[in-house]
N, C-alpha and C positions, 0 to 999 in steps of 0.2 A: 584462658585455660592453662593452666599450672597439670601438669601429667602426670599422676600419681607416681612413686618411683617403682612399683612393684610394677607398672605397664613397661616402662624403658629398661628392667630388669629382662621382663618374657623378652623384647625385644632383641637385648643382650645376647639369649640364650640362644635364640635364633639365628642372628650374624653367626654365632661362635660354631657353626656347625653341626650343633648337639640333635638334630634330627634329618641327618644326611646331608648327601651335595647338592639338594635342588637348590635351585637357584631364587631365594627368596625373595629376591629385589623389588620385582614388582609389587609385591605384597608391601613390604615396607616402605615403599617410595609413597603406597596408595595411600600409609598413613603420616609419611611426615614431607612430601615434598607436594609438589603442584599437579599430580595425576590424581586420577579419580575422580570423572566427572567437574573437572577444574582445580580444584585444591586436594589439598592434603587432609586425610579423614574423616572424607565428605557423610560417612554413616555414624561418625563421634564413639567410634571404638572406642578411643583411648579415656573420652568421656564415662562410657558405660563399666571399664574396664572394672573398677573398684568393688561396683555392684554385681560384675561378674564373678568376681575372685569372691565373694562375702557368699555366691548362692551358694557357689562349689565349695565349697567350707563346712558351710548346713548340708549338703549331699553326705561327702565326705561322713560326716559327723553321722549322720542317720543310718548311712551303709554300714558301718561299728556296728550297730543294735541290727543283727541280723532279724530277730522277732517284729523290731519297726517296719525294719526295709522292709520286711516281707507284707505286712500288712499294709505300708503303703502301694507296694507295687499291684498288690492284689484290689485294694481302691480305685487304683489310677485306672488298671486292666478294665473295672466295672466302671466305671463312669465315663468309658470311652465308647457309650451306647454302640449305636449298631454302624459305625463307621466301619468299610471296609473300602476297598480300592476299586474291585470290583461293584459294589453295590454301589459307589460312588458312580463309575464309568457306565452304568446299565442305567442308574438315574439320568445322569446328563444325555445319555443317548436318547431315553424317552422323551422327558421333560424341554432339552434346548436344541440339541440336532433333530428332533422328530426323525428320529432314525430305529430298522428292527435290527435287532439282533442276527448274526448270521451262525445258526448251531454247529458245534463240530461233531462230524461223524464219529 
């Protein structure tokens, strides 16, 4: 694996302080040194990176066209059928804890 240099760029920017004093070490030890589950970049960020930078590009690019974005967003919002958090949490309590609800007054 050869690391695209636009990865060891972000890297760069990150050592360099450019988004405060936390202490980012663990973060970057996760991807180049022996931590993280035994080695270094055990989830293959650095792998995926290229194809991350290429989505954010097309985002990027589509957010311009405010009349796109909007109709994408307005798609995305409808085909995210009836998922909610709650109606997820009231499912699993019927369905796998066979548990009832307790009403608040």
């Amino acid at each position: 694996f050869k690391p695209d240099p636009r990865f060891e760029e972000a890297k760069k920017l990150i050592r360099s302080g450019a988004f405060g004093s936390y202490d980012y070490n663990p973060l970057l030890d996760s991807l180049e040194g022996n931590t993280g589950y035994g080695r270094g970049d055990y989830f293959l960020v650095g792998h995926d990176f290229p194809s991350y930078i290429d989505a954010q590009s097309r985002v990027d690019e589509a957010y311009e066209d405010r009349r796109r974005w909007l109709k994408m967003s307005i798609l995305s919002t409808a085909g995210s059928g009836k998922f909610s958090s709650d109606r997820t949490i009231s499912q699993y309590a019927k369905e796998i804890w066979d548990i009832k609800g307790c009403p608040v007054p």
